[in-house]
N, C-alpha and C positions, 0 to 999 in steps of 0.2 A: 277490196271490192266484194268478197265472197260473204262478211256478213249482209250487205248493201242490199246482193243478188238473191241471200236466204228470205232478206226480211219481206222485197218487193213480191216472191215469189209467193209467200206465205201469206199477206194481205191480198195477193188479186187471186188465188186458187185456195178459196176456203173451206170447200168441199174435201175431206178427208181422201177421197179415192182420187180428184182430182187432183190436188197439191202432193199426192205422191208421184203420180206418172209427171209431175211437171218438174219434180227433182232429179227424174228421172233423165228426165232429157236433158236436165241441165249437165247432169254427169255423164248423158253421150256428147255433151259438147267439148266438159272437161277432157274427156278421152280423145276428144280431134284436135284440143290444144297441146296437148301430151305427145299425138301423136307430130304433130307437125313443129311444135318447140325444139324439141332436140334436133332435129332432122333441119328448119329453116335456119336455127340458132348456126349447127354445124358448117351451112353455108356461106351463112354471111361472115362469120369469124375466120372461115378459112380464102373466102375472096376480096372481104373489104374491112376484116380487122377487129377485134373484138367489141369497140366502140360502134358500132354499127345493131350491134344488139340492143342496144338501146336507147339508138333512134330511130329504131322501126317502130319505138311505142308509139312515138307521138302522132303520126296519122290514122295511128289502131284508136287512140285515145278520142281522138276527134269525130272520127266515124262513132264512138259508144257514145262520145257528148249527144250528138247529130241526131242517133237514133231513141237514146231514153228520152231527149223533148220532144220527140215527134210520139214516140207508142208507148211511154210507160203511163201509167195510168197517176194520178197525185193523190195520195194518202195522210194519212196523219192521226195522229191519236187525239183522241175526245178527253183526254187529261193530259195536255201538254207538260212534261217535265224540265225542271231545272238543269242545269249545267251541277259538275260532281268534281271541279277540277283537281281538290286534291285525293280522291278517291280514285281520277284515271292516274295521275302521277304515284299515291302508293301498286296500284297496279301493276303500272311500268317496272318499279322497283323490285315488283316482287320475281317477273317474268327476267328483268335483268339479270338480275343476283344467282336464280336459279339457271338458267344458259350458262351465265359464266362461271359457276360453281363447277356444273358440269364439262364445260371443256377445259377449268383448271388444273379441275381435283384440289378444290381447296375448301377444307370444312368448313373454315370460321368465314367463309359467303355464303356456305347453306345457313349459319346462325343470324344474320343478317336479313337472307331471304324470308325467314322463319318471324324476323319481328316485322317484316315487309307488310307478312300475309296477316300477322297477329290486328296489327295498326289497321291494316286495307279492312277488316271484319270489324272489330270496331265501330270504324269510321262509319263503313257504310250501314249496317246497325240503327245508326242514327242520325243520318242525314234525312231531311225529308225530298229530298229527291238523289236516292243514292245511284249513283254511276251503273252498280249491277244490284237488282232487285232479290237480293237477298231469301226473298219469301220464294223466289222459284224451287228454293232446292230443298222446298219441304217436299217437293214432287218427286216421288224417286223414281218414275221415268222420267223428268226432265234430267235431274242429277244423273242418272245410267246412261242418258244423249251423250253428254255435256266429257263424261268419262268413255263413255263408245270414242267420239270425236277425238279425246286426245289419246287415246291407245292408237287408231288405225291411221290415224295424221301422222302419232310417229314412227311407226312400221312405214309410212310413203316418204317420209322425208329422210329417214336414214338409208334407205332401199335408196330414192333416186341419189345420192349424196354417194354413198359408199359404192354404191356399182357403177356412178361415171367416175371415179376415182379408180376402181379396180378395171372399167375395160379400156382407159386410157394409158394408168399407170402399168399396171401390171401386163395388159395385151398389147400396150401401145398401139391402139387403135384411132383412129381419126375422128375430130370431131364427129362428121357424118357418116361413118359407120358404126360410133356411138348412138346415133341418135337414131339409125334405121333399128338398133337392137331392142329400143324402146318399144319397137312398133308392136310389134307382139303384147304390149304391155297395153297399149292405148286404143286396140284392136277390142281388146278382152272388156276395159271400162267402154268402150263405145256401144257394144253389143249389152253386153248384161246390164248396165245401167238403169235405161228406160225398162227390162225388162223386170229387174227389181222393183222398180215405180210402180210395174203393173202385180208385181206379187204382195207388195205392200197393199195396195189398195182392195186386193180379194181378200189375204189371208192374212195380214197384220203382220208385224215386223221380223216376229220371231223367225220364217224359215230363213231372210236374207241375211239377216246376224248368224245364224248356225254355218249359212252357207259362207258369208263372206269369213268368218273369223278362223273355219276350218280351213279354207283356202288359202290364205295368207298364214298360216299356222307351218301349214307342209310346204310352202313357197319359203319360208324362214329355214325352214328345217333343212330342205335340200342345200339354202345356201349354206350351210354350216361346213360342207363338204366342200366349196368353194376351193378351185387350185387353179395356178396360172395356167394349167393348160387343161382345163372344164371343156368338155367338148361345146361347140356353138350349138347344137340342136339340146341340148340339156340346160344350156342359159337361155335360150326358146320358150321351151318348155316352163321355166322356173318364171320367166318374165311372164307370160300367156297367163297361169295361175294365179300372180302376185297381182296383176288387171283384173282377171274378173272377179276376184276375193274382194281387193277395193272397189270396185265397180258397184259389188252388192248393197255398198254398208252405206253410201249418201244419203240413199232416199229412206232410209229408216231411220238413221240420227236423224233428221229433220221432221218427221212425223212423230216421234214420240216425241222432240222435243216440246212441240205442239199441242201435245193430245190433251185433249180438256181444257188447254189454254181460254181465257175469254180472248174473243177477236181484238180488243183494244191492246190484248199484250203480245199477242202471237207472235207479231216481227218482232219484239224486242226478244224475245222469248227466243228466235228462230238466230234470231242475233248473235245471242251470246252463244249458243250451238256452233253457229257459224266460227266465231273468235273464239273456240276450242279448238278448234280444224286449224287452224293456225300456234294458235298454241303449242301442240302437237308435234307440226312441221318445227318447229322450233325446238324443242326437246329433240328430237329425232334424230338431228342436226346434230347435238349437244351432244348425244349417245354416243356420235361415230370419234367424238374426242376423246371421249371418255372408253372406251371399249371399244375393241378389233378383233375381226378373227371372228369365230365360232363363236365368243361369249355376246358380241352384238347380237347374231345371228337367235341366241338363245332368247337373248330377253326382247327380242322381237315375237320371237313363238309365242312368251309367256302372256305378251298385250293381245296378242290373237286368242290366243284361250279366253284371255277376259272379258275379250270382246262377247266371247257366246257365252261365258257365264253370265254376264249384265243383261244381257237381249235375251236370255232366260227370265233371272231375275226381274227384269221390267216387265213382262208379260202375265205376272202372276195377279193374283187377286187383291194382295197384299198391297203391292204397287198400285193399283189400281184405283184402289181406297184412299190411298195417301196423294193420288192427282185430284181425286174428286173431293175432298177437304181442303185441298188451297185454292182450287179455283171461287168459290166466292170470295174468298181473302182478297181475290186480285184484283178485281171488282171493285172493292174500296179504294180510297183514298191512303196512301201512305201517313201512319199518323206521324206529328211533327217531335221528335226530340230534342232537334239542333240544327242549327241551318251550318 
């Protein structure tokens, strides 16, 4: 749903300062799903069974059917595209191969992955309506989004993965005192979020990247020290940090990914930003199979760092140059090679 949410968000707030406080709020919303997932998940698993988790979607489901027919607004692109179906299936292949390379540890699937991603470029190359639009990543603040996206996705997705493993396993703690430990975490995205949205929209992306990727940088760092008996006000402390660092970085990946875009590609544009945020969570995932201990904790630090070297590098004049050269490209028509 989260590309769906970028795309809808990006077509009805097309005002630069507005489409950032509105990413904003959307990640004080992620923060109250954050906060209340673990904490309502906790309860219902512990009163009425783990299966219960997941039929609480369907009246949440119904309620979002309910309300996007009534208030979301109808859009659509003035160059309607084609279907891409064996460009989303090399896709797949390639996000497969690499997940499970990494929680097998087995080379010859990264060599597989490798002809995955070979064939997926390719293909899309020259399709005339390719699955992902290829020409975005002559933008290198779209590309620096798209790389923002899967650094801080996988620092969130190995962080919520490996710490409910560690305060269940190792503290043997309860669902729901697992999920009250969150709060700190979901406290910190609900506050700074929106408040990102508004730093975005004055001062442009660069302080929230410094801020969020230094934040989550020493939120990595301290868990490296990580021991079964970590005092609770120090896993507080480290969760509180590790919120407002993510907190920072939403509403910035989704405005560069944007920036210069013409408005017929934005959503698509804001799209594939979005389906990097997942990407991400998936690697992230991946990471905690493949690495334990301090060396996770490490190469989590290292995507936080790169986080605020790219949200440098996008900022420059350089970058800048190379967004304002592809956006008439995008303008055009894709020309036809191969259907």
């Amino acid at each position: 749903l989260n590309p769906v949410a970028m795309s809808i968000i990006t077509t009805t707030f097309t005002g630069r300062v507005e489409r950032a406080r509105a990413v904003g709020v959307w990640g004080a919303v992620v923060g109250i799903s954050t906060a209340l997932g673990p904490m309502v998940g906790g309860v219902l698993i512990d009163s009425l069974g783990w299966q219960s988790v997941f039929w609480i979607n369907l009246p949440i489901v119904a309620v979002a059917f309910a309300l996007t027919t009534i208030f979301v607004p109808e859009s659509k692109s003035a160059n309607p595209r084609g279907m891409d179906p064996i460009g989303q299936l090399l896709a797949i292949a390639v996000l497969f191969t690499l997940v499970f390379g990494l929680i097998e540890g087995k080379p010859a699937v990264f060599v597989v992955a490798a002809a995955a991603l070979a064939g997926f470029l390719w293909h899309e190359s020259r399709h005339r309506s390719p699955f992902i639009d290829l020409r975005f990543f002559r933008s290198f603040p779209f590309s620096s989004a798209t790389l923002i996206a899967v650094c801080s996705f996988a620092a969130l997705g190995a962080f919520l993965f490996s710490m409910s493993m560690y305060l269940q396993g190792a503290r043997h703690f309860s669902a729901v005192h697992t999920g009250l430990l969150y709060l700190p975490m979901a406290l910190g995205m609900l506050v700074f979020s929106p408040l990102s949205g508004r730093l975005v929209g004055r001062y442009g992306t660069r302080p929230s990247l410094l801020a969020s990727g230094s934040l989550m940088a020493v939120s990595a760092v301290l868990l490296t020290l990580l021991r079964a008996d970590t005092p609770i006000w120090q896993l507080v402390i480290t969760f509180a940090l590790f919120g407002i660092g993510f907190g920072m970085v939403n509403a910035p990946i989704t405005t560069t990914a944007v920036s210069g875009m013409p408005l017929d590609r934005a959503g698509a544009a804001a799209a594939v930003a979005s389906t990097s945020r997942q990407v991400g969570v998936s690697l992230g995932v991946a990471l905690c199979g493949a690495l334990t201990g301090a060396g996770l904790w490490w190469t989590i630090s290292g995507f936080a760092v790169a986080v605020i070297g790219l949200g440098v590098a996008a900022t420059t004049d350089w970058a800048y140059r190379s967004r304002d050269r592809i956006a008439p490209l995008l303008e055009q028509k894709v020309p036809v090679h191969a259907g």
